[in-house]
C-alpha positions in Angstrom: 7.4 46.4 -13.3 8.0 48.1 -10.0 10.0 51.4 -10.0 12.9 49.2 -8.5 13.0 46.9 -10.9 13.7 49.3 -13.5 17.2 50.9 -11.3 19.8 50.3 -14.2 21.6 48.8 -12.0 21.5 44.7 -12.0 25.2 44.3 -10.9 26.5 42.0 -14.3 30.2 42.4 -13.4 29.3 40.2 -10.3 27.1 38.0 -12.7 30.3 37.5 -14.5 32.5 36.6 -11.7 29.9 34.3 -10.4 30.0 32.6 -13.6 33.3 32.1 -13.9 33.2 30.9 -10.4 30.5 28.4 -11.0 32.9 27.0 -14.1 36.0 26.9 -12.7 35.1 25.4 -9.7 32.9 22.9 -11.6 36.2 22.4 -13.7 38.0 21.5 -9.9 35.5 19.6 -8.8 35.3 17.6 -11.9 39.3 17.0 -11.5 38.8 15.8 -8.2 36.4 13.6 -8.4 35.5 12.5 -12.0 35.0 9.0 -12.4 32.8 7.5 -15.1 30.9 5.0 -14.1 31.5 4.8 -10.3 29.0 5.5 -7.6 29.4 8.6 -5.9 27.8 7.6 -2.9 29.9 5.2 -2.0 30.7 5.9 2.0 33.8 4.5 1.3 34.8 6.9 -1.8 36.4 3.9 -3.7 36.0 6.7 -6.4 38.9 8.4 -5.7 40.9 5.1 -6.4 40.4 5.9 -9.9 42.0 9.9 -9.9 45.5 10.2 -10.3 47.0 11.8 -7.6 48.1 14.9 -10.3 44.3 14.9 -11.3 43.5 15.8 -7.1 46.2 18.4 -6.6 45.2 20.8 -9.3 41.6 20.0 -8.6 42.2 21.0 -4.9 43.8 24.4 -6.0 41.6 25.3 -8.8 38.3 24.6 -6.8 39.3 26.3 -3.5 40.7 29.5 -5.4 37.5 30.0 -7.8 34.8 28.9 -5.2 34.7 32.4 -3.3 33.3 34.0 -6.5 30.4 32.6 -5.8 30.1 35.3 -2.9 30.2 37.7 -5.8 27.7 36.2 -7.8 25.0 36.0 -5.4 25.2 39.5 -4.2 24.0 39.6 -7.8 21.3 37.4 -7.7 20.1 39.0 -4.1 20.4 42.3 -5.5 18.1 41.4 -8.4 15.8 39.1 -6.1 15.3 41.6 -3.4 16.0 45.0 -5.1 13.5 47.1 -3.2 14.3 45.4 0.2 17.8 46.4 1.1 17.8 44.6 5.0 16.2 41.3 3.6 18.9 41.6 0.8 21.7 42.0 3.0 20.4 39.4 5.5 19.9 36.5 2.3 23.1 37.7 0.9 25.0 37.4 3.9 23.3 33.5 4.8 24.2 32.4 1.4 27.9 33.9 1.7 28.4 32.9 5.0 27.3 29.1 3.5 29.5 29.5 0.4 32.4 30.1 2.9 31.4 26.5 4.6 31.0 25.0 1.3 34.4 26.3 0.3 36.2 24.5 3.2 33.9 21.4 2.6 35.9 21.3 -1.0 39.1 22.0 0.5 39.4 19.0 2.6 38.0 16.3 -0.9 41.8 16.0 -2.3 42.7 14.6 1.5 39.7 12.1 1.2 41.3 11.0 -2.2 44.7 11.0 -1.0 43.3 9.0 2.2 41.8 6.6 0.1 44.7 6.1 -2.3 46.6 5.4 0.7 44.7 2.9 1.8 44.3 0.9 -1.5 48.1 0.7 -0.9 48.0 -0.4 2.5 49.8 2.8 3.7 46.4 4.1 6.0 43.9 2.1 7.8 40.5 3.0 7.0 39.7 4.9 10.7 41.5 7.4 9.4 39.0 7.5 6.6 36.1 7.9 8.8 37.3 10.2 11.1 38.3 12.5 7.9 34.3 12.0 6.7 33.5 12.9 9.8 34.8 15.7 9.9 33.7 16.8 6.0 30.3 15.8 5.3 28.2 17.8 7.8 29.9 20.7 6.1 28.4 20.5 2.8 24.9 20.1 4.6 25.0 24.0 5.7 25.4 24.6 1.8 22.4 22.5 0.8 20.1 24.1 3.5 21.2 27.6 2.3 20.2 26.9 -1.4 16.7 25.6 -0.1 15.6 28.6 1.5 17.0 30.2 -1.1 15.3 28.6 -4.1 12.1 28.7 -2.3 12.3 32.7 -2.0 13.8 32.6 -5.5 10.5 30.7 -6.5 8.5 32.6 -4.5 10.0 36.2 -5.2 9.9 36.0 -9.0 6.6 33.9 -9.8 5.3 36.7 -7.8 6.9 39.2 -10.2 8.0 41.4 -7.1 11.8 41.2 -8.7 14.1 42.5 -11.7 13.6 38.9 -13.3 10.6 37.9 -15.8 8.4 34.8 -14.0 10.0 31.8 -16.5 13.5 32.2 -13.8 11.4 30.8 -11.3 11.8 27.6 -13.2 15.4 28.0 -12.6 16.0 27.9 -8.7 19.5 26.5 -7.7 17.7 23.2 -6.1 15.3 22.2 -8.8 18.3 22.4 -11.0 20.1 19.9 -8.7 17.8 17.8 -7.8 16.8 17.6 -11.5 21.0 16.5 -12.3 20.4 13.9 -9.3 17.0 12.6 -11.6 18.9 12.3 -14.7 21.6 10.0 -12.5 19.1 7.9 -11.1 17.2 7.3 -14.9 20.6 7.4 -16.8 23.3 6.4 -14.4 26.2 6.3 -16.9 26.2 9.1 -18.9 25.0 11.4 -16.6 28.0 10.4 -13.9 29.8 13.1 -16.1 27.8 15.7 -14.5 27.2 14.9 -11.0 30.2 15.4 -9.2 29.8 18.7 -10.7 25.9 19.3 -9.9 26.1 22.8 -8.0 28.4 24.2 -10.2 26.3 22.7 -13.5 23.2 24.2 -12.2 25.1 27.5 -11.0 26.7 28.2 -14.5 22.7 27.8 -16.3 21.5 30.3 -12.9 24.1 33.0 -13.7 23.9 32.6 -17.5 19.6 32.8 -17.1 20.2 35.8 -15.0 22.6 37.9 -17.4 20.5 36.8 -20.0 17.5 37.9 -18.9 19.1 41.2 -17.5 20.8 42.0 -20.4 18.1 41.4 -22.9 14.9 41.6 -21.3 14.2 38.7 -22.2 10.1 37.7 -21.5 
């Protein structure tokens, strides 16, 4: 261990609000768009047909309200990744805030989809308006998804190097292998493992944070 990996200072409070954002926004997400058995890439979101409109309001308010902790949580995880290189932290950390911020106003705008869709099932909306909504929502999420790639591959690289706080088995645990391994487990087992992927960021967010207190807190080898 280097000299900065032994600072006593790995920053669990933000661990812990990172964790609680990872659930809770997992617990939105999964209100807004949980259904069973329906394909989830469906351009035309006929998914949403099957959430009750109550189901997409409190989603909407619980995921946009918990999703900032994330911020919190990775100045945790950058701190621990990077802790003897304060500029590269502060440049990583502010990439993957700056992304979380995107990806917070990419969840903010799902409950219109839904709405959208409802609306057209009853013949109230044509389906432009649909389009023009997607449009406008997808390329959002994509600044989120190339800001956990670079970030997993420095996580991978950073701690199978042992130049961080964290013992080499994390590297195992970068925020993209554990969502592309959900996306795996939904193309091999399609229906039970629809319960999970509307929620794969968050799922793989809540084992990241946990791993990293973990292995904080008890040294764990």
């Amino acid at each position: 261990m280097t000299p900065a990996q032994q600072t006593p200072d790995p920053l669990y409070g933000y661990a812990f609000a990172g964790l609680a954002g990872a659930l809770l926004t997992g617990l939105g997400e999964g209100l807004l768009q949980l259904a069973p058995g329906s394909n989830y890439a469906d351009p035309h979101y006929a998914y949403f047909g099957q959430v009750p409109e109550a189901r997409l309001f409190l989603g909407h308010f619980i995921s946009i309200a918990s999703a900032p902790l994330y911020i919190a949580g990775y100045w945790h995880l950058t701190a621990n990744l990077l802790p003897d290189h304060r500029r590269a932290r502060l440049i990583v950390f502010a990439a993957c805030a700056y992304a979380f911020i995107i990806g917070t106003v990419w969840i903010g705008q799902r409950a219109f989809l839904g709405m959208t869709v409802q609306a057209i099932d009853a013949g109230r909306a044509d389906a432009i308006l649909l389009a023009g909504f997607s449009a406008l929502n997808e390329p959002l999420v994509n600044v989120l998804r190339i800001a956990l790639v670079g970030f997993s591959v420095l996580w991978i690289l950073r701690i199978s190097s042992g130049n961080s706080r964290y013992p080499r088995w994390m590297a195992l645990l970068s925020p993209a292998v554990l969502i592309a391994a959900i996306f795996a487990a939904y193309s091999l087992w399609p229906e039970p493992a629809s319960f999970i992927l509307p929620t794969a960021l968050n799922t793989a967010h809540v084992l990241v944070f946990s791993a990293s207190l973990y292995s904080l807190r008890f040294g764990a080898r």
